[in-house]
MMTF fields as JSON, N, C-alpha, C and O atoms, coordinates in Angstrom:
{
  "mmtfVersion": "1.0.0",
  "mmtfProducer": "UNKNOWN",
  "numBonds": 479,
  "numAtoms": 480,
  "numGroups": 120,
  "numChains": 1,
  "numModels": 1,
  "chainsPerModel": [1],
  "groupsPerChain": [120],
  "chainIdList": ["A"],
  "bondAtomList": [4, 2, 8, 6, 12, 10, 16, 14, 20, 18, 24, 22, 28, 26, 32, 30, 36, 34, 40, 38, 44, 42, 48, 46, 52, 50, 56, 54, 60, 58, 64, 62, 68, 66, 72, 70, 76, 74, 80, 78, 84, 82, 88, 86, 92, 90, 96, 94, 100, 98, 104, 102, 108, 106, 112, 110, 116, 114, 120, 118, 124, 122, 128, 126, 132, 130, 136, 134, 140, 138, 144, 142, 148, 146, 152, 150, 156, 154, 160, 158, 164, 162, 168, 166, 172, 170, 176, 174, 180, 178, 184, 182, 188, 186, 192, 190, 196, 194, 200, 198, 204, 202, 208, 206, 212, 210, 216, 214, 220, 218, 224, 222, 228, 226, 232, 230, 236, 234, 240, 238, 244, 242, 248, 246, 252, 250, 256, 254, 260, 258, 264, 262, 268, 266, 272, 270, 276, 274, 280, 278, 284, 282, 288, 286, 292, 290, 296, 294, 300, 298, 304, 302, 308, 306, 312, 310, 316, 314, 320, 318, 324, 322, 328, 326, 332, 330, 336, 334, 340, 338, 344, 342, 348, 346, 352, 350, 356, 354, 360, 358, 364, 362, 368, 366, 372, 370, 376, 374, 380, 378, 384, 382, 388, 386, 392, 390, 396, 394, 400, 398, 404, 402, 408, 406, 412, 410, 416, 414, 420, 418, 424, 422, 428, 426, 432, 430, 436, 434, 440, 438, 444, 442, 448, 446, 452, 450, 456, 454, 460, 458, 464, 462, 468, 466, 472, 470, 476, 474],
  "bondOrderList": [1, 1, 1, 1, 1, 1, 1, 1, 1, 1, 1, 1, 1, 1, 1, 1, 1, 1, 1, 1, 1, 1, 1, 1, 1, 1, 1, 1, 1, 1, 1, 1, 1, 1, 1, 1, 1, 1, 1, 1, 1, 1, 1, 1, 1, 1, 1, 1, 1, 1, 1, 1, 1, 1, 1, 1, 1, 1, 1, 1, 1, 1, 1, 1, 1, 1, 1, 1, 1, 1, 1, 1, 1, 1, 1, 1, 1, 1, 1, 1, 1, 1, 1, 1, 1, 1, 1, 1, 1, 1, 1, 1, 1, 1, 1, 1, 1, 1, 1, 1, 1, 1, 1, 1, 1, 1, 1, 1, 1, 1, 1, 1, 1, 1, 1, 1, 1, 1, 1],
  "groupList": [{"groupName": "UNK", "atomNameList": ["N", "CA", "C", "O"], "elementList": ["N", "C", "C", "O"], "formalChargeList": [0, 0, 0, 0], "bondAtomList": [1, 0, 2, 1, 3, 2], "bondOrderList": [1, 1, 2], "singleLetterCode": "X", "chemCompType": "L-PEPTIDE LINKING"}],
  "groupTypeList": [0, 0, 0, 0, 0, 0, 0, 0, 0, 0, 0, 0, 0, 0, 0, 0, 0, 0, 0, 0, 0, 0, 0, 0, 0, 0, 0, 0, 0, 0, 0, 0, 0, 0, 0, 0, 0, 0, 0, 0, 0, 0, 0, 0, 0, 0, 0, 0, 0, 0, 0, 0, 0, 0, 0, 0, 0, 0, 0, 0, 0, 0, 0, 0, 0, 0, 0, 0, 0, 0, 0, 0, 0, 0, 0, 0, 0, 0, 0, 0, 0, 0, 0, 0, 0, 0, 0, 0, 0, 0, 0, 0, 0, 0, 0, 0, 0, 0, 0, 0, 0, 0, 0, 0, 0, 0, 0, 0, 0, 0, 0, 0, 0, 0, 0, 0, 0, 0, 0, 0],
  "groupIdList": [1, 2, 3, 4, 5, 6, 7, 8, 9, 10, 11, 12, 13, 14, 15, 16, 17, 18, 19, 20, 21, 22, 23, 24, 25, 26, 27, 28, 29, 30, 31, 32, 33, 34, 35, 36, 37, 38, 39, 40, 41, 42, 43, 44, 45, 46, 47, 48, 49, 50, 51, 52, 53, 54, 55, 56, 57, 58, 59, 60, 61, 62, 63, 64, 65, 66, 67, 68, 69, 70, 71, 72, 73, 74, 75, 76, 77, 78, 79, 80, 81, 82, 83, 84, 85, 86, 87, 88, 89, 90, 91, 92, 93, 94, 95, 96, 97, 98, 99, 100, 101, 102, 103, 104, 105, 106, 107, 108, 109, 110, 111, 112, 113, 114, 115, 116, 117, 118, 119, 120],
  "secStructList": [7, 7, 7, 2, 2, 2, 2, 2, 2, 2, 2, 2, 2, 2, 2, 1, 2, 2, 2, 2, 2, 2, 2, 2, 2, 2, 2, 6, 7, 7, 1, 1, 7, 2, 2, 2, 2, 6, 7, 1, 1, 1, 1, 2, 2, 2, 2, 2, 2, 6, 1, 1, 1, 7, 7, 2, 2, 2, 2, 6, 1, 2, 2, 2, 2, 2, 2, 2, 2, 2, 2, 2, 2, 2, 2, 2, 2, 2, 2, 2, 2, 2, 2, 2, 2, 2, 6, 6, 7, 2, 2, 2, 2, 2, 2, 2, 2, 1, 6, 6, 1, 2, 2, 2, 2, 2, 2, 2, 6, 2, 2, 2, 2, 2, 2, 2, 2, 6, 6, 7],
  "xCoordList": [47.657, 46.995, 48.002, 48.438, 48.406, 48.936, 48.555, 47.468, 49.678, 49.108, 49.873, 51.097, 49.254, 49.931, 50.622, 51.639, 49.782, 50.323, 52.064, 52.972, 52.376, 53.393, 54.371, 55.549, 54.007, 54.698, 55.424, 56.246, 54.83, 55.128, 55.866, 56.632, 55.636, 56.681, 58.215, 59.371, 57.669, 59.199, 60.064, 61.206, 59.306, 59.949, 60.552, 61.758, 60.156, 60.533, 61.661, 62.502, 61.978, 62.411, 63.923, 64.9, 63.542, 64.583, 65.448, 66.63, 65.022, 65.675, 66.063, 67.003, 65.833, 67.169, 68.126, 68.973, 68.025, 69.758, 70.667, 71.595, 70.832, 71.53, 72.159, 73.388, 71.511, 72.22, 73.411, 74.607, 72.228, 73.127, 74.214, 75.285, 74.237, 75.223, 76.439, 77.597, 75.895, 77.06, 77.463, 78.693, 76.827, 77.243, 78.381, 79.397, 78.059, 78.975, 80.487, 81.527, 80.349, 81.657, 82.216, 83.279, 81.669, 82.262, 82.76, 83.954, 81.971, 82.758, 83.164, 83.598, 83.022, 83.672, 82.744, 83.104, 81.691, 80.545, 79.398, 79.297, 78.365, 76.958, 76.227, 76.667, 74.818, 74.163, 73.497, 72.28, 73.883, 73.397, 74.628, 75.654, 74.285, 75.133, 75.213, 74.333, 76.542, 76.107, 75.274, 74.887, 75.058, 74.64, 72.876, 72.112, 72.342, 71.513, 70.729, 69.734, 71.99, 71.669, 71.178, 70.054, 72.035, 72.328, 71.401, 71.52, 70.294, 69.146, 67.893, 67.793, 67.143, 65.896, 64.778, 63.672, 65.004, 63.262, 63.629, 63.132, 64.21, 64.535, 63.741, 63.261, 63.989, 63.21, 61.952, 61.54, 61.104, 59.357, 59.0, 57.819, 59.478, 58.839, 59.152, 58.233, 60.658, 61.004, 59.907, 59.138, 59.732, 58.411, 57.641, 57.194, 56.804, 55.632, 55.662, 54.753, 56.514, 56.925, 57.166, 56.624, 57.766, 57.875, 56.788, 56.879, 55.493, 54.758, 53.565, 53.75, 52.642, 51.61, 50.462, 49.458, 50.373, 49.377, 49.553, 48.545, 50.3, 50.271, 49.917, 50.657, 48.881, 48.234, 49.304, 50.014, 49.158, 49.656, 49.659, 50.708, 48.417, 48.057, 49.201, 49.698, 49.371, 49.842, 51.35, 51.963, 51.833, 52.92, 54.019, 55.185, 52.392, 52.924, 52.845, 52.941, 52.646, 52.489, 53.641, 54.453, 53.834, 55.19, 55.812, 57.041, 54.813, 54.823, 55.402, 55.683, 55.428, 55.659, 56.99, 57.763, 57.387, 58.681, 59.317, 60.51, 58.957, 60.476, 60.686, 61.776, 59.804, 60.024, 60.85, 61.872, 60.356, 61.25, 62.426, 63.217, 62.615, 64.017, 64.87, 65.837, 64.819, 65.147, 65.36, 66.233, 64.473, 64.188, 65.418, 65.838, 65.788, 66.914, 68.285, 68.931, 68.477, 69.469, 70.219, 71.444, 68.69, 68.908, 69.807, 70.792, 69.292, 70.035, 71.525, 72.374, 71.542, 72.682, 74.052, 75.177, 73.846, 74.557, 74.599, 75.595, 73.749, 73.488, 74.658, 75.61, 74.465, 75.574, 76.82, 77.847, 76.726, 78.587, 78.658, 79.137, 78.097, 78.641, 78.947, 79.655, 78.327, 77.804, 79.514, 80.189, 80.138, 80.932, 82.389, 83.273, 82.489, 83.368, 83.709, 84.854, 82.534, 82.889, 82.992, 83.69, 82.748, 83.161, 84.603, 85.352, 85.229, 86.529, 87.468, 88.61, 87.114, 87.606, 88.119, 89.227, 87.05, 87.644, 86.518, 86.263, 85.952, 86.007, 85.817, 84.972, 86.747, 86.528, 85.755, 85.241, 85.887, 85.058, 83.705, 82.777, 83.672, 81.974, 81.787, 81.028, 82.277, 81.431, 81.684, 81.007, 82.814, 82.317, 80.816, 80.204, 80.443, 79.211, 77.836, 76.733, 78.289, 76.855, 76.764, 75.638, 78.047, 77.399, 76.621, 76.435, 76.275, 75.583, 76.038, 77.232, 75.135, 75.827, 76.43, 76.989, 76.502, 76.901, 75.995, 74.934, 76.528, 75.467, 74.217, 73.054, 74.691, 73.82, 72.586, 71.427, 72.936, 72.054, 71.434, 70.479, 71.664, 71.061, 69.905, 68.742, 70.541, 69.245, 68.306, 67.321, 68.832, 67.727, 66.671, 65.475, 67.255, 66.157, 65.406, 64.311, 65.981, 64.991, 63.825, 62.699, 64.684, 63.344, 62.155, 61.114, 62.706, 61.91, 61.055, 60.123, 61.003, 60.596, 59.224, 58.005, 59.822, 59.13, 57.738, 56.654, 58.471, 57.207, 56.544, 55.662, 56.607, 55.444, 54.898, 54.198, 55.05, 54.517, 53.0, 51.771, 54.257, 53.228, 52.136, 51.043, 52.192, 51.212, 50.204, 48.999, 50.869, 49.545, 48.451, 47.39, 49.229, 48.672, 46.962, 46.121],
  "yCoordList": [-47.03, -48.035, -49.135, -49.829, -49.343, -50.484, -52.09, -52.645, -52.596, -54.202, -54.82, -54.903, -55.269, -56.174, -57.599, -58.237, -57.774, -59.311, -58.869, -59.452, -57.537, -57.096, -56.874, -56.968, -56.562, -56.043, -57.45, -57.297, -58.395, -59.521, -60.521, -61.462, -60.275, -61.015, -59.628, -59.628, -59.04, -58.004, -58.01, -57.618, -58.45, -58.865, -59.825, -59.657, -61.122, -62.287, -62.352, -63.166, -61.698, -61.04, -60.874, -61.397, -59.737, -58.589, -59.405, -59.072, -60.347, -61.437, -62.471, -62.999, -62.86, -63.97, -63.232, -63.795, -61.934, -61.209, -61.523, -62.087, -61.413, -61.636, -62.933, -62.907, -64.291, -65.733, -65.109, -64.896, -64.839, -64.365, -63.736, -64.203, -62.698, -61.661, -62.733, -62.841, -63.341, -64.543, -65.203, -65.262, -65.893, -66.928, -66.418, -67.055, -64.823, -64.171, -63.833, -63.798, -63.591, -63.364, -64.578, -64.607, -65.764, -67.46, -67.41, -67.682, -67.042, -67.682, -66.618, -66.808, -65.44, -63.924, -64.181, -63.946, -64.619, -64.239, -64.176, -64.954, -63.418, -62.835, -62.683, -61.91, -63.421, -63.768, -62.661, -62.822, -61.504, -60.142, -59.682, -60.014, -58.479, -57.253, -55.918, -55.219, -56.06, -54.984, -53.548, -52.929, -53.13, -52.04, -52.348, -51.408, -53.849, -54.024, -53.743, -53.166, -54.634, -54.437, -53.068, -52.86, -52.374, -51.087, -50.351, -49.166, -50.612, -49.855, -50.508, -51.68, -49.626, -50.084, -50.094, -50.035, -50.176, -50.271, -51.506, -51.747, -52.292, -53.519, -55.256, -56.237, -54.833, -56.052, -55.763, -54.609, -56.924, -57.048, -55.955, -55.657, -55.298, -54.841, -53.431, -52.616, -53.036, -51.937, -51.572, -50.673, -52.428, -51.923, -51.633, -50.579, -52.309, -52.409, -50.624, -49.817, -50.381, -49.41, -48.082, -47.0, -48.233, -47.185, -47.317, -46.892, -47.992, -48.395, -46.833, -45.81, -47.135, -46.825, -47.163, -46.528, -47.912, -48.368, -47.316, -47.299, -46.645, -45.52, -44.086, -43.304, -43.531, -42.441, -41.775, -42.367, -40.032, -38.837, -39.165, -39.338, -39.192, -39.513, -40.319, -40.15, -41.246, -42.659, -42.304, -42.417, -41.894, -41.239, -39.886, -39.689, -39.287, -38.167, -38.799, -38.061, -40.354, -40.364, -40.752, -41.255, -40.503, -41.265, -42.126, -42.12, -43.452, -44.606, -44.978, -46.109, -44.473, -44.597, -44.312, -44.995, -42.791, -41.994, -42.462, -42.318, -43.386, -44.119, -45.416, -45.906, -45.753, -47.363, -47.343, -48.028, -46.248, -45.885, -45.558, -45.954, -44.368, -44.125, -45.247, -45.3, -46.414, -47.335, -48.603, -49.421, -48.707, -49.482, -49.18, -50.022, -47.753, -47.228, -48.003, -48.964, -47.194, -47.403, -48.526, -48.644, -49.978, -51.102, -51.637, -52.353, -51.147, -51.638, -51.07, -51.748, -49.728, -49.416, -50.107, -50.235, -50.446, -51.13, -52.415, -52.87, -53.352, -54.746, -54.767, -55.546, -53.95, -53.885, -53.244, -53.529, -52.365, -52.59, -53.779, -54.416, -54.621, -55.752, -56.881, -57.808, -56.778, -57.385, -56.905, -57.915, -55.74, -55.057, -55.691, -55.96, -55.861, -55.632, -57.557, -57.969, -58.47, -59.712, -59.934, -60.948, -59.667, -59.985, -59.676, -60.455, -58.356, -57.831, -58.588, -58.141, -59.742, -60.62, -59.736, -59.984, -58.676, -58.043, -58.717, -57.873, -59.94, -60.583, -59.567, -58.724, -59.964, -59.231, -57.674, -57.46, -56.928, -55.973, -56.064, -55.345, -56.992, -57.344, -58.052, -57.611, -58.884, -59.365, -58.33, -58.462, -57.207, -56.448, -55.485, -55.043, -55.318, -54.518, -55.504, -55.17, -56.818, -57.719, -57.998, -57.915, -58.461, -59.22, -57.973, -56.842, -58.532, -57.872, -56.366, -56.067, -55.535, -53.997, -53.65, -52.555, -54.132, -53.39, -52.987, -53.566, -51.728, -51.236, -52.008, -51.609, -53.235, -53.749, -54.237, -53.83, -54.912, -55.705, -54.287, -54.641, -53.312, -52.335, -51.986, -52.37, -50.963, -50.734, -52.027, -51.796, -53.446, -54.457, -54.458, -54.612, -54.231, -54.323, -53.429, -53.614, -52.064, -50.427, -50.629, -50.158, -51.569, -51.608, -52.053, -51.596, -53.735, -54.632, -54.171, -54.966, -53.123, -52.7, -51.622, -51.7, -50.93, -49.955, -50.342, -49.77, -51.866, -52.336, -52.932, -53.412, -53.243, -53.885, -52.801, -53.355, -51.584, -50.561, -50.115, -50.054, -49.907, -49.862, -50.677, -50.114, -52.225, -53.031, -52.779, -52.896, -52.321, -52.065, -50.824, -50.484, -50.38, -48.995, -49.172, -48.274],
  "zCoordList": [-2.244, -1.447, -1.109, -2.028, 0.176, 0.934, 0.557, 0.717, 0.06, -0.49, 0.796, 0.696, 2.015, 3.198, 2.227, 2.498, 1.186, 0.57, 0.245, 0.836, -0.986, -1.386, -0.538, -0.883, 0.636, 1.454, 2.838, 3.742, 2.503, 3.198, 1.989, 2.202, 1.351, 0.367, 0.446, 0.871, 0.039, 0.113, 1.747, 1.987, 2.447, 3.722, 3.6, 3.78, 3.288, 2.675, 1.762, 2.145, 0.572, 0.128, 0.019, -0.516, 0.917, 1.369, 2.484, 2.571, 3.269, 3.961, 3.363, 3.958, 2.681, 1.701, 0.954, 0.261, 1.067, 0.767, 1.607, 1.028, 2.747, 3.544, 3.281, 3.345, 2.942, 2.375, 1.367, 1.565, -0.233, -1.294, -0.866, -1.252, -0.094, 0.205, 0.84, 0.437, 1.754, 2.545, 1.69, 1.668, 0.746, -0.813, -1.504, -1.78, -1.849, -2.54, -1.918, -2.576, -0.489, 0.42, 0.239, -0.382, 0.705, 0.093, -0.991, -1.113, -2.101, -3.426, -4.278, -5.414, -3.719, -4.624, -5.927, -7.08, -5.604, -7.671, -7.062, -6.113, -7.313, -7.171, -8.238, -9.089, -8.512, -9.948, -10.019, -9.928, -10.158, -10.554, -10.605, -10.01, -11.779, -12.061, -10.526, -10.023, -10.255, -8.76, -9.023, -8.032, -10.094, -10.639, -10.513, -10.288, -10.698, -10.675, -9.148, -8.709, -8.623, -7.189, -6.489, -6.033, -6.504, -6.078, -6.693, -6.38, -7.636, -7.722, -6.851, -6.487, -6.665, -5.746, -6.4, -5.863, -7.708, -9.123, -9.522, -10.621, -9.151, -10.099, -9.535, -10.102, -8.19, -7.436, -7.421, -7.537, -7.258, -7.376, -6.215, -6.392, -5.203, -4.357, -4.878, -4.96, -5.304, -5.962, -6.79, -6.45, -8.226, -9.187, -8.752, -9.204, -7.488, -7.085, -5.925, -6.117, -5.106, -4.588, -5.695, -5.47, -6.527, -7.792, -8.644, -9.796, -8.132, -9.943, -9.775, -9.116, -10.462, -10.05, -9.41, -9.732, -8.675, -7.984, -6.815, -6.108, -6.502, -5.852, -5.659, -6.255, -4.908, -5.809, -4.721, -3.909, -5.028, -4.992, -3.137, -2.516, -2.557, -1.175, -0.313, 0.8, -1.334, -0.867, -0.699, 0.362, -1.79, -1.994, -0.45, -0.11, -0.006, 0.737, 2.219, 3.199, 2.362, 3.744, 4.064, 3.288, 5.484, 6.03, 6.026, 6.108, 5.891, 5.812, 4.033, 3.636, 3.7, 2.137, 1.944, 1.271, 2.836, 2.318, 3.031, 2.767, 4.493, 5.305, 4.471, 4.175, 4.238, 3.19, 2.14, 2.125, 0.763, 0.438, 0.242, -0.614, 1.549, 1.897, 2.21, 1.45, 3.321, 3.639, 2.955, 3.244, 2.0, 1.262, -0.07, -0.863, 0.008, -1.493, -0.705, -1.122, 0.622, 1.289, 1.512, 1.515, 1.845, 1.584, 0.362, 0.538, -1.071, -2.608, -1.943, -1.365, -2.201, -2.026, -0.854, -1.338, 0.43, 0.855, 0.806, 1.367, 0.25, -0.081, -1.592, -1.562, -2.69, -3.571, -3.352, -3.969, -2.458, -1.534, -1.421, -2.359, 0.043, -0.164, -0.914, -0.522, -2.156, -3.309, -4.071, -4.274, -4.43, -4.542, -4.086, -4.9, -2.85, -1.881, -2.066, -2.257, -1.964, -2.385, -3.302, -3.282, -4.412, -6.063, -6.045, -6.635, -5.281, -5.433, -4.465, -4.366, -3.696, -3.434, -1.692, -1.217, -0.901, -0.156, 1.195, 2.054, 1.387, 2.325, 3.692, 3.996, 4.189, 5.235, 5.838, 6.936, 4.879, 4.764, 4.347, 4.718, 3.559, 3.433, 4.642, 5.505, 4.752, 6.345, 7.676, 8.696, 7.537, 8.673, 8.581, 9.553, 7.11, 7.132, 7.325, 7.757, 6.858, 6.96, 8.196, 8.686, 9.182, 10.73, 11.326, 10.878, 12.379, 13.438, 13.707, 13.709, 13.91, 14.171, 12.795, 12.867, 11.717, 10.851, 9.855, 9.621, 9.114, 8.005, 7.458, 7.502, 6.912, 6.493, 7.756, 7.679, 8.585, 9.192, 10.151, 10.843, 10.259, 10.54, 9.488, 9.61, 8.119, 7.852, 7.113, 6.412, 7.429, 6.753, 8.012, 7.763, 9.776, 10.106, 10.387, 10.918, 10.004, 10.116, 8.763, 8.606, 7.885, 6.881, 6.726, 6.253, 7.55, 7.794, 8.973, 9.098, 9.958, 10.904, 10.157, 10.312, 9.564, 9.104, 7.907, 7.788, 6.928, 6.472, 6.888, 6.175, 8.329, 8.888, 10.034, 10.881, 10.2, 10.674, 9.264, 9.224, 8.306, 7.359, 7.145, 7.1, 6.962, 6.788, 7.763, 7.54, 9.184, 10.346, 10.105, 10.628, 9.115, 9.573, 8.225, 8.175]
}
């Protein structure tokens, strides 16, 4: 079952990475472990997306498995860049965060897709 509340905070969310992520290219330190990052069960929307409040149904719809998917993809390139600025490599983190790059791509295929979901 679809929580529109969960899913508008994880929008919320999932858009103040993009600051952190810029913070961290500035000052090469990020207040998480990148390992943390780079998993997608760890943030409130992750649990809530991995918990059980999800039945079998909920699980097999589309809307679930693009969020998901997108939603993993998200951790994973958010802790590259997370990665890439701790290692003091600047420039490469900001070529994946600006515009057209990895990141700001799939943040807005995600952010697109959970509010498809909330409609539905």
């Amino acid at each position: 079952m679809i929580n529109k509340e969960e899913i508008d905070k994880a929008i919320a969310a999932h858009g103040m990475w993009k600051t952190r992520l810029k913070q961290a290219i500035d000052t090469g330190e990020i207040d998480l472990p990148v390992e943390t990052i780079r998993t997608d069960d760890h943030c409130v929307f992750g649990k809530w997306l991995n918990g059980p409040t999800h039945t079998t149904v909920d699980k097999a719809s589309d809307h679930y498995k693009t969020v998901k998917q997108l939603h993993a993809e998200f951790h994973k390139i958010a802790a590259r860049v997370a990665e890439l600025a701790v290692a003091g490599h600047k420039k490469e983190a900001v070529k994946i965060i600006s515009l057209g790059g990895e990141y700001a791509s799939v943040s807005a295929k995600l952010t697109a897709a959970m509010k498809e979901w909330k409609k539905s």
